[in-house]
C-alpha positions, 0 to 999 in steps of 0.5 A: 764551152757553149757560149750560152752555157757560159753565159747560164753560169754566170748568171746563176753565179751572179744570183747566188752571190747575190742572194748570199749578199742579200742574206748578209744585209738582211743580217745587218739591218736586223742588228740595226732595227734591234740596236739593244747590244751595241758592238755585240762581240758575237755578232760581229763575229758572224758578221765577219765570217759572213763577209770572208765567206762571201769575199772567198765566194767572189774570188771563187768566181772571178778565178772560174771566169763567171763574174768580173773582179769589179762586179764582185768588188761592188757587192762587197762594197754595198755590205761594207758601207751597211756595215759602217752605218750599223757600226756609226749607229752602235756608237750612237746609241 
């Protein structure tokens, strides 16, 4: 394969990932702009499978050789640490 074609999936990998994190986040300050249901059942839930969703994304790429497994680590590990913010805050109120 064509260097610069490689180097186009990557990108585009990288950016997808990204703006599936992106959407994930954004779910997770939504719940902590609207505290109002600490610990909602059904919330966490689709946190979850969000998350494992993306974890399977990342593993996808890193297996096709389009991201490196630290790049993909560091992505899950941003939402993780926004997950136990909204987590700390629920307990909080």
């Amino acid at each position: 394969m064509d260097i610069e074609v490689q180097e186009t999936y990557q990108e585009k990998a990288i950016m997808q990932l990204q703006a599936d994190a992106d959407k994930i986040a954004q779910l997770i300050k939504v719940q902590m702009d609207h505290l109002t249901m600490p610990q909602c059942p059904l919330y966490e839930e689709v946190l979850d499978t969000q998350m494992y969703g993306l974890s399977r994304e990342i593993d996808f790429a890193v297996k096709l050789g389009l991201i490196e497994r630290e790049r993909g680590k560091n992505i899950l590990s941003v939402l993780e640490k926004e997950m136990n913010i909204l987590h700390e805050l629920s307990i909080k109120k």
